[in-house]
C-alpha positions in Angstrom: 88.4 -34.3 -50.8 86.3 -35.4 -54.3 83.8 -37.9 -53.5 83.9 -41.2 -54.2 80.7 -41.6 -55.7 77.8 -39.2 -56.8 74.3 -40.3 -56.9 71.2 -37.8 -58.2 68.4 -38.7 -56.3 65.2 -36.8 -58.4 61.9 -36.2 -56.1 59.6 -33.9 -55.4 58.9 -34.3 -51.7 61.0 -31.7 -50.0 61.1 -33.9 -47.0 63.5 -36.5 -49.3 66.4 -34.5 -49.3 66.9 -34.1 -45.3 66.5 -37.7 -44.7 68.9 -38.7 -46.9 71.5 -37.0 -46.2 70.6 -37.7 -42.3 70.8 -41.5 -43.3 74.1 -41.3 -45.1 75.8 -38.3 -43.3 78.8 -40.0 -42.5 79.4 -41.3 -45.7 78.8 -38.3 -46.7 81.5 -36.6 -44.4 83.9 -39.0 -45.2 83.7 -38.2 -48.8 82.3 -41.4 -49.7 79.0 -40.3 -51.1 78.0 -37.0 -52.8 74.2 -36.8 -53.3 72.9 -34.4 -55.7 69.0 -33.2 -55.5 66.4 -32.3 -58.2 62.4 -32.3 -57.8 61.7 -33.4 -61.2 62.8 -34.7 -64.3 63.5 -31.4 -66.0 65.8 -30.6 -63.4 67.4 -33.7 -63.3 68.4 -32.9 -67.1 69.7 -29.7 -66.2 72.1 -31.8 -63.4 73.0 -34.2 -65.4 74.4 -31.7 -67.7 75.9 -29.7 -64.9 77.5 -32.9 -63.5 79.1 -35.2 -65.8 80.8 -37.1 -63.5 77.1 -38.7 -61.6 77.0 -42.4 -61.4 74.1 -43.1 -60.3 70.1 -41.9 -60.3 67.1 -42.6 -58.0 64.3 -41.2 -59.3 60.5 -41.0 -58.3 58.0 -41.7 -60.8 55.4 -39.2 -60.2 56.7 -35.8 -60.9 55.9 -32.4 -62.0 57.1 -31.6 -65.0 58.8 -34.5 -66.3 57.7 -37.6 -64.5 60.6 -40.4 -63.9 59.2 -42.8 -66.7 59.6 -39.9 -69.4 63.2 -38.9 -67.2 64.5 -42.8 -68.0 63.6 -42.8 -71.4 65.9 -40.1 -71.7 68.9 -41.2 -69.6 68.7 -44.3 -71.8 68.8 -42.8 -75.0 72.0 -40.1 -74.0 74.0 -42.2 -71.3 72.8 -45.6 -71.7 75.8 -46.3 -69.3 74.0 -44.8 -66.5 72.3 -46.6 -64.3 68.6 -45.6 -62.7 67.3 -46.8 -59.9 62.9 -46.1 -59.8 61.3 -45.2 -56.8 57.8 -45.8 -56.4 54.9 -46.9 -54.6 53.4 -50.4 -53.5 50.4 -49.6 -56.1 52.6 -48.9 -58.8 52.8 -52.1 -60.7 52.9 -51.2 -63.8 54.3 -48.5 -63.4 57.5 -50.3 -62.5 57.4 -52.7 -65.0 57.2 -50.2 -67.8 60.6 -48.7 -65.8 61.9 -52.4 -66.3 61.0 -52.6 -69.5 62.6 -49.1 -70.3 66.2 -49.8 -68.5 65.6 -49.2 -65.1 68.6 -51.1 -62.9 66.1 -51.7 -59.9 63.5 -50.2 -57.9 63.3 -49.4 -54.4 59.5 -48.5 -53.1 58.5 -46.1 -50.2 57.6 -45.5 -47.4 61.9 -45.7 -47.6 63.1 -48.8 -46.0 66.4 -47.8 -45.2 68.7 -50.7 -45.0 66.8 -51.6 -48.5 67.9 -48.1 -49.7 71.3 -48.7 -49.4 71.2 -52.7 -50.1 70.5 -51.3 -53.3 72.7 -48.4 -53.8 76.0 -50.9 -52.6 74.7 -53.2 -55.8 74.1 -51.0 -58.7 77.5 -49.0 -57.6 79.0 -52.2 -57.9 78.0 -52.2 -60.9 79.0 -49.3 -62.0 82.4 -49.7 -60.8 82.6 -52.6 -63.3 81.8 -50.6 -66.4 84.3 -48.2 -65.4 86.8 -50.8 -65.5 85.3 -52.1 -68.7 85.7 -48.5 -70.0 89.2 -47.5 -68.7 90.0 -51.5 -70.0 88.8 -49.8 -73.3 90.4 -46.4 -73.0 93.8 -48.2 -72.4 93.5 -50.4 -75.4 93.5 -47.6 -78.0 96.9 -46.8 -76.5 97.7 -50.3 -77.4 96.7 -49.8 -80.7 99.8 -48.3 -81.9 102.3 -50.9 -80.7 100.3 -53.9 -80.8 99.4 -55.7 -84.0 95.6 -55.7 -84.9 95.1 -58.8 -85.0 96.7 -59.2 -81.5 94.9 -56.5 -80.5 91.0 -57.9 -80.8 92.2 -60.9 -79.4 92.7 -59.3 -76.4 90.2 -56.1 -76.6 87.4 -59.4 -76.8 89.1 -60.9 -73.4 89.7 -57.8 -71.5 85.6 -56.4 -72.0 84.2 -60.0 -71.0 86.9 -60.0 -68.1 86.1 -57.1 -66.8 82.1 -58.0 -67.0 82.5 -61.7 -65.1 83.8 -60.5 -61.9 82.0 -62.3 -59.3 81.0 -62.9 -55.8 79.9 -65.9 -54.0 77.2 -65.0 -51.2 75.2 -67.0 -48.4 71.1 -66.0 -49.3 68.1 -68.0 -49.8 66.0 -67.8 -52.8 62.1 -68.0 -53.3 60.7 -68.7 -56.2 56.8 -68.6 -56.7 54.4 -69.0 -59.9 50.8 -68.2 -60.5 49.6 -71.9 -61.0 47.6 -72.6 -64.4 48.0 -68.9 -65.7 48.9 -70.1 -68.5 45.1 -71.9 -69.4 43.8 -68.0 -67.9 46.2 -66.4 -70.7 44.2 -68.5 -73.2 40.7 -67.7 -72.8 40.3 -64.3 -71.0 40.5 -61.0 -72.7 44.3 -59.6 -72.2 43.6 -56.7 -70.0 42.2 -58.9 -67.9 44.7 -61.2 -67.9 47.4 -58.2 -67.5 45.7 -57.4 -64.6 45.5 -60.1 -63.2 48.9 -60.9 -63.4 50.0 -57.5 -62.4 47.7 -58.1 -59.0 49.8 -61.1 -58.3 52.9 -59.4 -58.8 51.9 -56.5 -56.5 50.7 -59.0 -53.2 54.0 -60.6 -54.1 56.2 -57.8 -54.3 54.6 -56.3 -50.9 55.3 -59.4 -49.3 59.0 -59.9 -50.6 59.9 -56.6 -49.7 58.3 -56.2 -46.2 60.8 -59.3 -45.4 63.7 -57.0 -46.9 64.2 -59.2 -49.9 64.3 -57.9 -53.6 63.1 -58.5 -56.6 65.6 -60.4 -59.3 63.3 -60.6 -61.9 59.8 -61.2 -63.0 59.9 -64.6 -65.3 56.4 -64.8 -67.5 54.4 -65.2 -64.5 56.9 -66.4 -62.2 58.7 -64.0 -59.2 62.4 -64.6 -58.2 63.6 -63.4 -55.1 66.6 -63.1 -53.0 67.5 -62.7 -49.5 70.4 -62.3 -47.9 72.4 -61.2 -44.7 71.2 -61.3 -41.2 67.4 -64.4 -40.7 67.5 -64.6 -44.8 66.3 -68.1 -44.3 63.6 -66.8 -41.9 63.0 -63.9 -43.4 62.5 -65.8 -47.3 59.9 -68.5 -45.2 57.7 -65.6 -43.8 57.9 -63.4 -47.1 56.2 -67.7 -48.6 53.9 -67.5 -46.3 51.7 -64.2 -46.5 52.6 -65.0 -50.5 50.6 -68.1 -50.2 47.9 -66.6 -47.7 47.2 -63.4 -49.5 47.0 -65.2 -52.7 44.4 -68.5 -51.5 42.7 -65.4 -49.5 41.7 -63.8 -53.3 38.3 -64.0 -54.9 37.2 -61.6 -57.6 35.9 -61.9 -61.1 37.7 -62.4 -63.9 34.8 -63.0 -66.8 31.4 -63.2 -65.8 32.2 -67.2 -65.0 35.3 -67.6 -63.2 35.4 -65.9 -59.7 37.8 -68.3 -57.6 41.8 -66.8 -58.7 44.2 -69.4 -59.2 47.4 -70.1 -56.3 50.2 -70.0 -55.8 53.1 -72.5 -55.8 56.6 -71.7 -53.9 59.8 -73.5 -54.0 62.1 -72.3 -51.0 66.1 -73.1 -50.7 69.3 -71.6 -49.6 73.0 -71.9 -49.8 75.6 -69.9 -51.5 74.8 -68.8 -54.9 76.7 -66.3 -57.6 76.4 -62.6 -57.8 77.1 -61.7 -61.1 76.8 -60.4 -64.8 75.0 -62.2 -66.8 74.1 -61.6 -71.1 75.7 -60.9 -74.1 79.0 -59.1 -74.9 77.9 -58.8 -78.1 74.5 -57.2 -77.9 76.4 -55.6 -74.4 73.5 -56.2 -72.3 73.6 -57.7 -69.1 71.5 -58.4 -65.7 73.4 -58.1 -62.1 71.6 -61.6 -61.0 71.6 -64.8 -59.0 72.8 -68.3 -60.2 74.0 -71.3 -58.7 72.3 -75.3 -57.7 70.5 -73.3 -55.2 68.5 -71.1 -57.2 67.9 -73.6 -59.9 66.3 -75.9 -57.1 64.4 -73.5 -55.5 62.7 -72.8 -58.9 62.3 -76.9 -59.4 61.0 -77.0 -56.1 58.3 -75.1 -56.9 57.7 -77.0 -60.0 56.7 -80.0 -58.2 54.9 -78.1 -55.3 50.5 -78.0 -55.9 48.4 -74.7 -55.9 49.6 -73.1 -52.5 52.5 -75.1 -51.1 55.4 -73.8 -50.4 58.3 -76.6 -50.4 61.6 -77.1 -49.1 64.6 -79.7 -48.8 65.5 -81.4 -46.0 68.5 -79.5 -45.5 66.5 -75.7 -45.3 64.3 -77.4 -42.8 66.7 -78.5 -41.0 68.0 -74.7 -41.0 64.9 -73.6 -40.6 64.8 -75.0 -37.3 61.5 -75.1 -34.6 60.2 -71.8 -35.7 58.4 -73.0 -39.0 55.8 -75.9 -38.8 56.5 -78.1 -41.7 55.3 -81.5 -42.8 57.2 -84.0 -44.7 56.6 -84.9 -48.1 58.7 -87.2 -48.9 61.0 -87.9 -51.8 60.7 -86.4 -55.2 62.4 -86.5 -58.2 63.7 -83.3 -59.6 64.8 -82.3 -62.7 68.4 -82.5 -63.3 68.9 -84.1 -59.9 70.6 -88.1 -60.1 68.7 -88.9 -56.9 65.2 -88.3 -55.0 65.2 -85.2 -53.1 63.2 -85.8 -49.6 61.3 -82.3 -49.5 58.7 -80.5 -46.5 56.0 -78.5 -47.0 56.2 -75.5 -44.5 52.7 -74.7 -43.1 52.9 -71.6 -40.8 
């Protein structure tokens, strides 16, 4: 039996192979998954070529050979359909935000954390499965072509791509959102490496954090993280993930210009609900991001619009789900943006 799905996972640790297919042996017995194996970018090409039919690649960044950077740029420019999945590092920072920059779908960091692993390979082969629709949608319109009249016929080529893009699922998670406060003023009077890395530092404690909770990364905003948790403790899992944010961040001291040596906090917005899992860009330019939307998220992000340098803030009703095992102290009402009434909001403290 043909597998269901065939992923190329590209590293050169020998050891990466075994555990993998230990991890996913009974998918892979029931035909399921099919993983393909190369130790570096060259050798990825070569597999590519030999297997037309791969959906999806995870591939290391450090590499003999052809690193994983150097292997996206490629995959972009031949099969910019394919997705690529970057594994890296904790320290690799920038690393992974020149992968983002370059295309990469998402990135999973080792040591492996398993469930992580395949959290992530369940979302980007979902989307895959939608450009396969979009492309058999596609595929089965140039049949049309010779019955339908053309005019008819973009009407419904238009309907049937952006159809087959906005398929989407409704979820129970719980979103954090955290900003480096007054980074902007920083931007505007220290020299832009420094202020790179600086930013890049921030990114890296909160990135740790997030994904030691087995949360992910949405997207980095300007100097602003979104994050998402979901399935089993989200809610307690997104809280914990706030608080070594907030105390790793206050904890920093270093110099950025011979003047300035306290670093600026952090300020974290909290919430959680059901929000949208879906597509989200242009059919025209035929770019778009697998993301989060929904009241939820937008409040978590204007919850931490309000909060000061290192509080994290929630609304009544997450600390009422939160339950005994958070300390929190109430704030009181707030106005929000967007919101017709005051929002009564906690702090959570430990």
């Amino acid at each position: 039996m043909s597998a269901r799905h065939k992923i190329l996972v590209v590293d050169d640790e020998d050891d990466v192979a075994q555990l993998i297919r230990q991890k996913f042996r009974r998918q892979i017995r029931d035909g399921q998954y099919e993983f393909v194996f190369a130790q570096n970018g060259v050798e990825a090409l070569a597999k590519l070529a030999g297997y037309p039919d791969i959906d999806l690649v995870f591939s290391d960044i450090n590499m003999p050979e052809m690193d994983g950077l150097t292997l996206l740029t490629k995959i972009t420019e031949n099969s910019p359909l394919l997705k690529t999945v970057i594994i890296s590092a904790y320290g690799d920072m920038q690393n992974i935000r020149t992968a983002m920059n370059r295309g990469a779908f998402d990135f999973i960091c080792k040591p492996f954390d398993f469930e992580d692993f395949e959290q992530t390979l369940a979302k980007a082969l979902r989307t895959v499965e939608q450009i396969k629709g979009t492309l058999q949608a596609i595929q089965e319109n140039d049949i049309l072509k010779m019955y339908v009249d053309d005019s008819v016929l973009r009407f419904m080529c238009c309907k049937e791509y952006e159809a087959s893009l906005s398929s989407t699922e409704t979820i129970e998670a719980s979103i954090l959102f955290a900003d480096i406060c007054g980074f902007t003023a920083i931007s505007e009077r220290e020299p832009p490496d420094a202020v790179i890395n600086l930013l890049n530092r921030y990114f890296d404690i909160m990135v740790q954090a997030i994904i030691a909770e087995g949360g992910y990364v949405d997207k980095f905003m300007g100097d602003a993280v979104l994050a998402v948790f979901r399935n089993d403790d989200h809610l307690a899992r997104a809280l914990r993930a706030a608080l070594t944010i907030n105390r790793h961040t206050q904890a920093a001291v270093d110099y950025i210009s011979g003047v300035q040596t306290a670093l600026p906090k952090v300020s974290v917005g909290v919430n959680t609900g059901e929000v949208i899992c879906g597509n989200v860009g242009s059919a025209t330019l035929r770019r778009f991001d697998f993301t989060v939307i929904g009241d939820v998220v937008n409040t978590a992000q204007r919850l931490q619009s309000v909060a000061q340098p290192g509080q994290i803030l929630i609304t009544q009703r997450t600390h009422e789900k939160a339950g005994a095992g958070f300390m929190c102290r109430e704030i009181g009402e707030v106005a929000l943006k967007n919101k017709a009434n005051l929002v009564r909001v906690f702090e959570v403290a430990g």
